[in-house]
N, C-alpha and C positions, 0 to 999 in steps of 0.2 A: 504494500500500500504506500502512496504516496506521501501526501502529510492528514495523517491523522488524526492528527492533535485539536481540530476544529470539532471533532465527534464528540472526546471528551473533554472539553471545557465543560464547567459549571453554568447552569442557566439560572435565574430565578423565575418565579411563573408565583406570581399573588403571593407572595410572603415568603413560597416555598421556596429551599436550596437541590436541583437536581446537581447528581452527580457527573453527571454528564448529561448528551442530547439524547440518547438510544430511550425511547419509550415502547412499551409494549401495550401494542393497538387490542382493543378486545374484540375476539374471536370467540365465538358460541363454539362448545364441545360437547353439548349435550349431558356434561355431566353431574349435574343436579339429583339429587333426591326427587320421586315423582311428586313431591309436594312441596317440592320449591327449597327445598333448606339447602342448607349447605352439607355434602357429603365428602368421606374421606379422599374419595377421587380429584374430587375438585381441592380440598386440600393441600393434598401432594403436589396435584399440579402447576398452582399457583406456588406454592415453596420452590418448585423447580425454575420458572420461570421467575421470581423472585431472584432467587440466587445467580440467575445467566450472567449478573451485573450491569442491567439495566437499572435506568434511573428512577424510573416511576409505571408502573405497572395496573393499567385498567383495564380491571374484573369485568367479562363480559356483561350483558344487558338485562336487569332486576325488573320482573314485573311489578310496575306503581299500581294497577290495579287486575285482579280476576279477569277482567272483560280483555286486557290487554296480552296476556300469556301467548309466545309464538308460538311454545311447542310445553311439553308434557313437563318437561326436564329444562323448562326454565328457572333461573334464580328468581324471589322475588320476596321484597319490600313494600309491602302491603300492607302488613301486620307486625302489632311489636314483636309476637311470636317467632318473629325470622331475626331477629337482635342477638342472642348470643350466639348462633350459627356465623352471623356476617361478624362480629365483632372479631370472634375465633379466626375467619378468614382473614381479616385486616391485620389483626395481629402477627397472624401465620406469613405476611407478605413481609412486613416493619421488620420482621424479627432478622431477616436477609439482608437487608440493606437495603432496600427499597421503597418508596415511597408509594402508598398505596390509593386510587381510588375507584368506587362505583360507578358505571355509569344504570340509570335508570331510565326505562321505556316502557311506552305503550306501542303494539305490534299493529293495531287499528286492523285494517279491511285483512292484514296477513297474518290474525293471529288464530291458533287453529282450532275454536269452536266453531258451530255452525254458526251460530249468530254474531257478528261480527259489526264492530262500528267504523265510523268514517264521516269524512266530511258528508260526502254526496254517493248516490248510491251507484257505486262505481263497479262496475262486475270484475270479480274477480276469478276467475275460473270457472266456476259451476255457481259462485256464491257471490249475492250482490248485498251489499252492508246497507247497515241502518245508517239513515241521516242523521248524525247527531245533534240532540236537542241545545238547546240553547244551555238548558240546566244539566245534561250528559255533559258537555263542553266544562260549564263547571265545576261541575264534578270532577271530571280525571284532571282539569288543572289544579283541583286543590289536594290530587292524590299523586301527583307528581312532586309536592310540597312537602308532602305527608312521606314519599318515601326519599327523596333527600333531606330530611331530618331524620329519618331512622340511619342514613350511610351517616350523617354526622355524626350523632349518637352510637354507633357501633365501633368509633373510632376511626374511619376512613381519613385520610388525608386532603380529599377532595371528592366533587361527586361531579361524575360526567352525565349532560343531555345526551338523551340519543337522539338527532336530528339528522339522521341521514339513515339508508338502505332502503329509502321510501316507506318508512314506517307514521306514524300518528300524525307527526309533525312535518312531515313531507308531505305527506298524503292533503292539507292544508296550505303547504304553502306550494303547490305546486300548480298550474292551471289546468294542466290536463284529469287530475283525481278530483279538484275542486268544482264543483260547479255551483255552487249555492249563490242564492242572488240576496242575502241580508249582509251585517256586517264585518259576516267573517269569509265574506265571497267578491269574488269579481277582481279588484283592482289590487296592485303588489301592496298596497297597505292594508285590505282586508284581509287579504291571504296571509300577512305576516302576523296579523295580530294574535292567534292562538299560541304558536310558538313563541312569540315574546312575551306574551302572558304567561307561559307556563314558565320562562327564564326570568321574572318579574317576580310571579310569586314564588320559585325558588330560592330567590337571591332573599327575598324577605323573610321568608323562614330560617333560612341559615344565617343569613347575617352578612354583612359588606366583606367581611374580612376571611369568611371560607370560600375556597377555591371552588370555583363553577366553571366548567371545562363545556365546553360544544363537539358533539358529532357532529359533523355539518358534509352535508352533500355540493359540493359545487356545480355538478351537472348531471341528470339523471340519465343521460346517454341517448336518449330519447328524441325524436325530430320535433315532438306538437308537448315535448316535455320541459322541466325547470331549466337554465342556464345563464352564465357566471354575468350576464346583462342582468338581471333578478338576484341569484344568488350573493354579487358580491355587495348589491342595496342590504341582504340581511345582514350580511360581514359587521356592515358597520355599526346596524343599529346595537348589534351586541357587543360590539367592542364601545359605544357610549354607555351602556348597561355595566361594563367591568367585568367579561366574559372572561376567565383566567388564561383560556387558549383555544383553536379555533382546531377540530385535529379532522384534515380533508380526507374527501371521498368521493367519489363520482359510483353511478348507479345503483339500480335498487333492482329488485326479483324481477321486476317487468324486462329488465334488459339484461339482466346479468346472463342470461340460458340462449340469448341472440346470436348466433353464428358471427358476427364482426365484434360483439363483444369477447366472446370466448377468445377468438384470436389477440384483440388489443392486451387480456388482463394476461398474457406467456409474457408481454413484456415486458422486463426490468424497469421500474419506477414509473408505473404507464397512467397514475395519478400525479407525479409530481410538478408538470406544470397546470395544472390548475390551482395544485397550493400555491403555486407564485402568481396565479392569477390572483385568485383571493385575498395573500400577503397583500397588493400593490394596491387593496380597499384598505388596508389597515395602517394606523399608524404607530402602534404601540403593543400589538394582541399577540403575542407568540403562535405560530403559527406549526403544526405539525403534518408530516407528508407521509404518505406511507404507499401500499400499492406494489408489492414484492419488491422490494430494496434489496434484493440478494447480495450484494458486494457491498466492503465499507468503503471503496475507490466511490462506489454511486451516490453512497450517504455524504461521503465529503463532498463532494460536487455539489450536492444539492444544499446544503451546508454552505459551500464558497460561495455558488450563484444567488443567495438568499431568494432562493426559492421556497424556504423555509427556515424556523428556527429549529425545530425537534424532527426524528427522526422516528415514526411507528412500527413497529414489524410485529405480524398479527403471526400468518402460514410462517414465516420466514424461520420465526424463533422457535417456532413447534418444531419445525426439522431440525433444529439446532439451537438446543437451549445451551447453549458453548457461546454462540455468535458473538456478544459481547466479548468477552475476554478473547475470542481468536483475534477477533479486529485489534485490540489492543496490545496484541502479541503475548500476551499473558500465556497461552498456550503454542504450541509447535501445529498442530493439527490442524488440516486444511478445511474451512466451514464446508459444512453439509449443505447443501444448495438443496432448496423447496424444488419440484420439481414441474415445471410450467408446462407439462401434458398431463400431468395428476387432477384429477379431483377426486380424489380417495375421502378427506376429511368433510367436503361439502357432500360426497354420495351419501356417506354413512349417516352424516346429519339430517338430508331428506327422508331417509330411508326410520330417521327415528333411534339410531345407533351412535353409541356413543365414537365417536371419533379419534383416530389415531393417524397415523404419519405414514406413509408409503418409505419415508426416507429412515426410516425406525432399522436400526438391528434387528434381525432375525429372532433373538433374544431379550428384546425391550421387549417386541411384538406381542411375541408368544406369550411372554408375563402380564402385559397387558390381556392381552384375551381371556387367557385363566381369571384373571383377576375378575372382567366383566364377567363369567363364564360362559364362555362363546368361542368355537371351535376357530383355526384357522380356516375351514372348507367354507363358514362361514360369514366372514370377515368381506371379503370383497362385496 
């Protein structure tokens, strides 16, 4: 590697000291308790990932409310009831040297009951969602509230929105999913206004001084879809808000399974200019890129060209919770590279299975499976 040394520098982000820029982007794995708690799996996992020597590490995506659950084997933060589960987890992350936070969501029109909410009743497969009411609307804003105050209280370091993959809050500020003609329809200021409510009344329940991080979609890949004309108007209004950091993304389930998608996401850092699109909205916001970073020559680049400030690796650090320290020469061993014909990790996820690495030893593998019990013949 070239000069490295711009990876790890210290950054601050709302009060915080990272150790460096390497952040570990959250990646659903499926592996939750089917009642939402936190289980040993998940555990471990995050201890490992913890320890790769990343600076700050967010825990995939916590149901705010029942209506909102993507999948069976989501986390969630609903209930005080999920408080010493998640507190265990944050501490389990702290204990590494890591800095820990939540990010929280509602799954809207994609999450997997039948009956499903949303702006407008937008089909989605087989199944068209309810229009949300005015008082639904306040409701999950004040349950978005309600569960970043439980990551507070559980001890998290910070608690991340999920405003990107085309979930609740895309699905509102998007024009194509949005169609309602009151005040949370039609123009880029009624479309914004749920998302900024629910970042509004977040920021009020925790307080000016805890860190409130943003998923944020920059473009939903889509022709009659969201783009960074739109998206980077939201950039700002959250960065006058005192958004802690903005951590980009491009597309959502609508586009992600698209034959020109598929090809664009094989290539190396195939989000990173739109983080610098979105950076060039901000004056102050730290800004995180992610989008398979496979090499740390890419993360410095993207680093140099301030096309961002922090660096996400979601699949990247699953094949190789080493990455850290190889990049830093801490180790000899050459990184495990993710492999961009694979979708091993997102199959099993559809499939409702908990998730593992294609790039896995033959031996992690197989202890993995045991563990889930679940044969190799069944695994792919």
């Amino acid at each position: 590697m070239t000069k490295p040394s711009i990876l790890f520098e210290p950054i601050e982000v709302k009060g915080l000291k990272l150790k460096n820029r390497i952040t570990m982007a959250p990646l659903y794995l499926g592996y939750a308790n089917p009642d939402g708690t936190v289980s040993p799996l998940i555990l471990d996992h995050y201890r490992e990932m913890a320890a790769s020597g990343a600076a700050l590490v967010v825990v995939e995506n916590a149901a705010v409310d029942p209506s909102g659950l993507g999948s069976p084997f989501t986390l969630r933060v609903d209930n005080d009831r999920y408080l010493a589960g998640l507190a265990n987890l944050a501490k389990t992350i702290q204990q590494e040297g890591a800095l820990a936070f939540l990010q929280i969501n509602h799954a809207g029109r994609y999450a997997f009951m039948s009956e499903r909410l949303g702006p407008s009743p937008y089909k989605t497969g087989d199944v068209v969602p309810k229009e949300m009411t005015l008082e639904e609307i306040s409701r999950v804003v004040e349950a978005f509230a309600g569960g970043a105050r439980r990551v507070m209280e559980s001890g998290f370091d910070g608690v991340e929105i999920h405003g990107g993959t085309g979930y609740l809050l895309v699905q509102f500020l998007s024009p194509r999913t949005n169609q309602r003609k009151d005040a949370y329809g039609g123009s880029l200021e009624n479309r914004m206004r749920f998302p900024l409510e629910v970042v509004d009344r977040v920021r009020a329940m925790v307080g000016e001084d805890y860190p409130v991080g943003y998923r944020f979609l920059a473009d939903e890949e889509l022709p009659n879809g969201l783009h960074p004309q739109e998206t980077s108007v939201l950039a700002g209004e959250l960065e006058r808000r005192g958004i802690a950091y903005v951590s980009v993304m491009t597309g959502t389930y609508d586009s992600f399974f698209l034959p020109e998608y598929l090809e664009k996401q094989k290539i190396e850092a195939y989000m990173a200019d739109y983080a610098g699109i979105i950076k060039k909205s901000l004056s102050k916001t730290p800004v995180i890129a992610a989008g398979r970073i496979q090499s740390p020559e890419t993360a410095v680049r993207i680093l140099e060209e301030r096309k961002a400030d922090m660096i996400g690796l979601a699949r990247v650090l699953l094949a190789d919770p080493l990455w850290p320290k190889k990049a830093q020469g801490a180790m000899p061993e050459p990184i495990i590279r993710c492999e961009p014909t694979c979708s091993l990790c997102n199959l099993r996820v559809i499939k409702g299975k908990p998730a593992f690495c294609s790039q896995w030893s033959q031996e992690r593998r197989e202890a993995f499976l045991r563990r889930i019990g679940e044969s190799e013949e069944e695994s792919s």
